[in-house]
MDTraj code that builds the backbone (N, CA, C; nanometers):
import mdtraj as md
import numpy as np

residues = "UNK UNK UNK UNK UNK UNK UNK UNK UNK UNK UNK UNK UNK UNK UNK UNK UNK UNK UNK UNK UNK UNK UNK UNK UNK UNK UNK UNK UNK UNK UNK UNK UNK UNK UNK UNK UNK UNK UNK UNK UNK UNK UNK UNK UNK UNK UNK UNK UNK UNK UNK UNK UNK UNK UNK UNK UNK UNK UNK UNK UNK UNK UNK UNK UNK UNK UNK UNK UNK UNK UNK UNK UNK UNK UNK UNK UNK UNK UNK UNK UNK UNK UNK UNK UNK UNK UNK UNK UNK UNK UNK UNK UNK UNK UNK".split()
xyz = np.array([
    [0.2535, -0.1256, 2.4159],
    [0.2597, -0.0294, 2.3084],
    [0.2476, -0.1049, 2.1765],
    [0.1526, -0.0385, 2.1249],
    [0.1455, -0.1016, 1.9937],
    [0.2188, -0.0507, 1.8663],
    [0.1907, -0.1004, 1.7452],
    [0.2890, -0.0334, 1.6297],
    [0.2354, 0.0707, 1.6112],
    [0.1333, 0.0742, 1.5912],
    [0.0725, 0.2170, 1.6044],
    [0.1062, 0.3457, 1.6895],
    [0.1068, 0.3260, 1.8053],
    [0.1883, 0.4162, 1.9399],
    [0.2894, 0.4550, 1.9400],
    [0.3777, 0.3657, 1.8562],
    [0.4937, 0.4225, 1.8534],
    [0.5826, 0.5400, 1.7683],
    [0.6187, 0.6122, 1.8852],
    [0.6568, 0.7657, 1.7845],
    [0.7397, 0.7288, 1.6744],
    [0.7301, 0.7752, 1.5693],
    [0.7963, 0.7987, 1.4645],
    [0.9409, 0.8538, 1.5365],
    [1.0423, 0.7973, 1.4055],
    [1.1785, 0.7678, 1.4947],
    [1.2170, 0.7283, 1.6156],
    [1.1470, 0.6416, 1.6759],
    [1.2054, 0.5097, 1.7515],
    [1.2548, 0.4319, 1.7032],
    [1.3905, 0.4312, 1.7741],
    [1.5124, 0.3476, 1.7472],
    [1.4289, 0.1902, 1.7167],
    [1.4282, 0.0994, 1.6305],
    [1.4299, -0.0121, 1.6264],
    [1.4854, -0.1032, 1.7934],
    [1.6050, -0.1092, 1.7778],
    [1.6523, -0.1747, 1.9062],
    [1.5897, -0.1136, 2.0420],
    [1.5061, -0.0227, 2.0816],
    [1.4059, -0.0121, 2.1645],
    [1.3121, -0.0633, 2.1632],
    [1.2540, -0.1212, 2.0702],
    [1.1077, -0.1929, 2.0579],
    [1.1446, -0.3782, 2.0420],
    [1.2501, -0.3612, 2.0374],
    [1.3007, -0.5508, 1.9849],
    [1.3155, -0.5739, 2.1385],
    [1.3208, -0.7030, 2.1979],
    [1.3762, -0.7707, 2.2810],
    [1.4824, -0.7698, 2.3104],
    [1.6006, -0.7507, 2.3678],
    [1.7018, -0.7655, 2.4289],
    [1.7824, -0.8412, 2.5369],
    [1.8818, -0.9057, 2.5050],
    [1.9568, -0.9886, 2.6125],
    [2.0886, -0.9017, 2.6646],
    [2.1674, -0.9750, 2.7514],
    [2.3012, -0.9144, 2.7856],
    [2.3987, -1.0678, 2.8811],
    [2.3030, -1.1717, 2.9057],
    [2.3586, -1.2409, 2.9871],
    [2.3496, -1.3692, 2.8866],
    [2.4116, -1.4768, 2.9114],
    [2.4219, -1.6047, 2.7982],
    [2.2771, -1.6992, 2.8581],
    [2.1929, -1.6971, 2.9632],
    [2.0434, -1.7659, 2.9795],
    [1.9480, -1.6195, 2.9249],
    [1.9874, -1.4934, 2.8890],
    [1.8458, -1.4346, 2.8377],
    [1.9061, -1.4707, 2.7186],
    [2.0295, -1.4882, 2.6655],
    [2.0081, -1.5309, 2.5127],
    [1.9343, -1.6489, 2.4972],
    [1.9575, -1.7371, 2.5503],
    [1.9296, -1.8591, 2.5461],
    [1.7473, -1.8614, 2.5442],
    [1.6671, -1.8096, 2.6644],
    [1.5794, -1.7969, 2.6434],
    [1.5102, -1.7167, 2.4898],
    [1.5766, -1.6184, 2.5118],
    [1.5166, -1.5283, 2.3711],
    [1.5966, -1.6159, 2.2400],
    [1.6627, -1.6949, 2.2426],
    [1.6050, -1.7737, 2.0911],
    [1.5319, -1.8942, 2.1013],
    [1.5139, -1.9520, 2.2093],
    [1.3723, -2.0114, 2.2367],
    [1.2114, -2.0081, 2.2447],
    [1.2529, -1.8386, 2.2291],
    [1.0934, -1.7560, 2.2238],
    [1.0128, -1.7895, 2.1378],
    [0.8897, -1.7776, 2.1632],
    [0.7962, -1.8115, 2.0925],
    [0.8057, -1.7446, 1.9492],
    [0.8255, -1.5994, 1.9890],
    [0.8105, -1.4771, 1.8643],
    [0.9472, -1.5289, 1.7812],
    [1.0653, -1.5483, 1.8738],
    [1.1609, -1.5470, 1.7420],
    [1.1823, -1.7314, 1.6753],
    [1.1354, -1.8251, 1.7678],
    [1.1253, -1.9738, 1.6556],
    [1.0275, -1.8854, 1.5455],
    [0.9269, -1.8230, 1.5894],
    [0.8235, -1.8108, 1.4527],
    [0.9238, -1.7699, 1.3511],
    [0.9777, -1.6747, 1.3320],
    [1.0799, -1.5758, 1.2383],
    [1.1798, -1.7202, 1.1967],
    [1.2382, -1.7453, 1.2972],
    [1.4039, -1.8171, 1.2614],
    [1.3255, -1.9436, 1.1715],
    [1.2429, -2.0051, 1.2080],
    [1.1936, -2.1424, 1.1655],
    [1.1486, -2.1489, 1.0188],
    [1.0745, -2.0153, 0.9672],
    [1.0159, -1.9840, 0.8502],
    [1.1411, -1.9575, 0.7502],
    [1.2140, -1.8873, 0.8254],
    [1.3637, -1.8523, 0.7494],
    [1.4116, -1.9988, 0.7071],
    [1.4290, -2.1063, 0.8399],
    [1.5128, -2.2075, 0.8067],
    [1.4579, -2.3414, 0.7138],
    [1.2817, -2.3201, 0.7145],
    [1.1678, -2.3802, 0.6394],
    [1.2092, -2.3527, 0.4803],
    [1.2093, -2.2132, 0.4474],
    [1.2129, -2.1719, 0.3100],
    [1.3248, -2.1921, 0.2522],
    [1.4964, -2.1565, 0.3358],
    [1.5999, -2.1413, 0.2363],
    [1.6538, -2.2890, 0.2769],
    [1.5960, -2.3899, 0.3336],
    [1.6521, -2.4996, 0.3369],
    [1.6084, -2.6039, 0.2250],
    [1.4675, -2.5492, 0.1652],
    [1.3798, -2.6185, 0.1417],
    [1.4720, -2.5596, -0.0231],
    [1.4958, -2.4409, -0.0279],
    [1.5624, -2.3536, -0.1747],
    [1.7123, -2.4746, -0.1430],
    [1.8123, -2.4547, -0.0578],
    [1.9067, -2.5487, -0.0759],
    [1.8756, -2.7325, -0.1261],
    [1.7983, -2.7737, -0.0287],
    [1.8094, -2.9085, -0.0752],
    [1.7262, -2.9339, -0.1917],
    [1.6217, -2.8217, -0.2874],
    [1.6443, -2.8426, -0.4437],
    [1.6971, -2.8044, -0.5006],
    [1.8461, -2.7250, -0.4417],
    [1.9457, -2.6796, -0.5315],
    [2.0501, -2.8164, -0.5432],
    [2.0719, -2.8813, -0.4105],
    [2.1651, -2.9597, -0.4096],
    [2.1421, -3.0979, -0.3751],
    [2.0147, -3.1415, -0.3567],
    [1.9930, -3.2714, -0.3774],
    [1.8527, -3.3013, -0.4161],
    [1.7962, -3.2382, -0.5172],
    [1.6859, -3.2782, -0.5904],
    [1.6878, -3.4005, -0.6783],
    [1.8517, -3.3687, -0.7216],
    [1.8484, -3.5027, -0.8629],
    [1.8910, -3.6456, -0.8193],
    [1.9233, -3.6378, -0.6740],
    [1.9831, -3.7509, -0.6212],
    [1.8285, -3.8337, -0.5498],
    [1.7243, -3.7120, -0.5081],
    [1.6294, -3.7848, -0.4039],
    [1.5147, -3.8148, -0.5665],
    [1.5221, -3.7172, -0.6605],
    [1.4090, -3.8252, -0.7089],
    [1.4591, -3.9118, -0.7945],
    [1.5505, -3.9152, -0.8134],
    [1.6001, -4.0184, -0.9162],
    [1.5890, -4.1382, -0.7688],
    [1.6026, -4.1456, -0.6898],
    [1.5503, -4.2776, -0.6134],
    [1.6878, -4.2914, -0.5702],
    [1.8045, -4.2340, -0.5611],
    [1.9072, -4.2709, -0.5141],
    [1.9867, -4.2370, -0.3814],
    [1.8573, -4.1866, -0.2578],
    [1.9396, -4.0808, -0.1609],
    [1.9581, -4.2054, -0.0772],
    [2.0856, -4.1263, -0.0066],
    [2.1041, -4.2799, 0.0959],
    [2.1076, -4.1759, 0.2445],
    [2.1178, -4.2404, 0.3279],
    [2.1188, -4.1931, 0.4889],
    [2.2110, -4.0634, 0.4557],
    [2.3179, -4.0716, 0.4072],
    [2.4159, -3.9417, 0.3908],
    [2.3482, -3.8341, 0.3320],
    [2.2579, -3.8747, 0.2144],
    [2.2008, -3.7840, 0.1576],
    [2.0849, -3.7036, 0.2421],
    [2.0076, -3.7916, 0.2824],
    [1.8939, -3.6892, 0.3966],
    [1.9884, -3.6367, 0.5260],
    [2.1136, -3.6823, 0.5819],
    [2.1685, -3.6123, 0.6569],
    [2.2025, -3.4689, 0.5984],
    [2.2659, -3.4581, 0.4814],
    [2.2525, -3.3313, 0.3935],
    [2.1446, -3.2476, 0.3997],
    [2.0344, -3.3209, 0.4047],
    [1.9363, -3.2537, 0.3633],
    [1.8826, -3.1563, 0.4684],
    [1.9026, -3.2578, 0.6130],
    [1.8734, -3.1965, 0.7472],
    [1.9913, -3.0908, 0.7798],
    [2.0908, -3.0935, 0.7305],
    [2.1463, -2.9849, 0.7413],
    [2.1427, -2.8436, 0.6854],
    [2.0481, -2.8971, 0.5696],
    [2.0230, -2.7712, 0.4638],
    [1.9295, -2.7049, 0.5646],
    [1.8442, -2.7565, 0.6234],
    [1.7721, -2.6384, 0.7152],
    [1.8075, -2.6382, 0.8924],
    [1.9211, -2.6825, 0.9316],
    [1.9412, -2.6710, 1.0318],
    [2.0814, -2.5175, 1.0540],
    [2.0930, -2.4889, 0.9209],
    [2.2001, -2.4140, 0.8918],
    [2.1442, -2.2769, 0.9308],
    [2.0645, -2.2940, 0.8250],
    [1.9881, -2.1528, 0.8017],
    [1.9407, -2.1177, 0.9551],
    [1.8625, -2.2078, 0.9921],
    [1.7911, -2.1809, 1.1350],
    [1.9003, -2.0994, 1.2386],
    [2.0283, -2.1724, 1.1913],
    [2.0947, -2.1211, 1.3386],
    [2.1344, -2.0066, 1.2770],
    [2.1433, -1.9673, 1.1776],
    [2.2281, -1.8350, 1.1343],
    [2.1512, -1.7371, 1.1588],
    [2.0109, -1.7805, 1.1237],
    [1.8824, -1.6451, 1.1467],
    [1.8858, -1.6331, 1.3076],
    [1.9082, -1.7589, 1.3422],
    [1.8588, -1.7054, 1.4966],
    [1.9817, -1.6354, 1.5973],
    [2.0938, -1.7030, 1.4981],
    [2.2217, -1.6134, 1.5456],
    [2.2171, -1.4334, 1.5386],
    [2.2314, -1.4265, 1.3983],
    [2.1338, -1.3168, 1.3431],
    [2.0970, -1.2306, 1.4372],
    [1.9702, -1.2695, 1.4973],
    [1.8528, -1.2355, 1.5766],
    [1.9322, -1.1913, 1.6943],
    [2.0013, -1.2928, 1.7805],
    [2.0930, -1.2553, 1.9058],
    [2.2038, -1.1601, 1.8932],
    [2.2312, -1.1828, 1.7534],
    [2.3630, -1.0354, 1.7259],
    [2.2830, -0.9042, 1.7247],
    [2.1951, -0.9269, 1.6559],
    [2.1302, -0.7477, 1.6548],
    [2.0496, -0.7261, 1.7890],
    [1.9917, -0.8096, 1.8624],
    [1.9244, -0.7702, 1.9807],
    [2.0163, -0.7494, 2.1503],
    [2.1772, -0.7999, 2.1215],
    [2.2050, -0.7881, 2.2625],
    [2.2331, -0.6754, 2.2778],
    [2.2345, -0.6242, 2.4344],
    [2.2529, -0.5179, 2.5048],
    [2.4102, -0.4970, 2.5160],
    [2.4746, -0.3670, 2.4489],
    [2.5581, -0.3364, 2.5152],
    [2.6185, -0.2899, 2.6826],
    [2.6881, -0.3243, 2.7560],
    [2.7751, -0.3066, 2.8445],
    [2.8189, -0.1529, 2.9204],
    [2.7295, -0.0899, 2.8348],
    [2.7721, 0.0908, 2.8578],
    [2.6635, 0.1601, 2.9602],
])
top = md.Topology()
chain = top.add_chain()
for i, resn in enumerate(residues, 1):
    res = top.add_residue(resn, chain, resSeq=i)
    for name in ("N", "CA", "C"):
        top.add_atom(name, md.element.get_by_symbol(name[0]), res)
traj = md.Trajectory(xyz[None], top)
């Protein structure tokens, strides 16, 4: 079904992917479709953090190992939150 096909007022969470067990989560944030989403998320606002918070340290020539560890965290954050994100709104309730 394409976007097109789909009736007007369909629930969102019918057309998304869905888990219920801890390996379909696991798979579905490994997915192809959602790295694309989570990665772009964790590309852009990591890339907005580490020139919020260590721009003046890396060009002034002064970053040391601590500092790019920072830096890798600025987008390892984001990544997991979007893709957390992603697994909170897509699992299957129990009912």
């Amino acid at each position: 079904m394409t976007a097109t096909e789909v009736p007007a007022g369909t629930p969102v969470a019918t057309l998304a992917p869905s888990w219920s067990t801890a390996g379909e989560g696991f798979r579905l944030w490994f997915a192809r479709a959602t790295l694309r989403k989570t990665i772009r998320i964790g590309l852009i606002v990591g890339t907005i953090l580490s020139l919020i918070n260590q721009a003046q340290v890396i060009f002034a020539g002064n970053a040391t190992t601590l500092t790019w560890v920072r830096v890798g965290l600025n987008y390892l954050v984001p990544f997991c939150v979007s893709s957390t994100g992603f697994l909170s709104a897509t699992k299957r309730s129990k009912a």
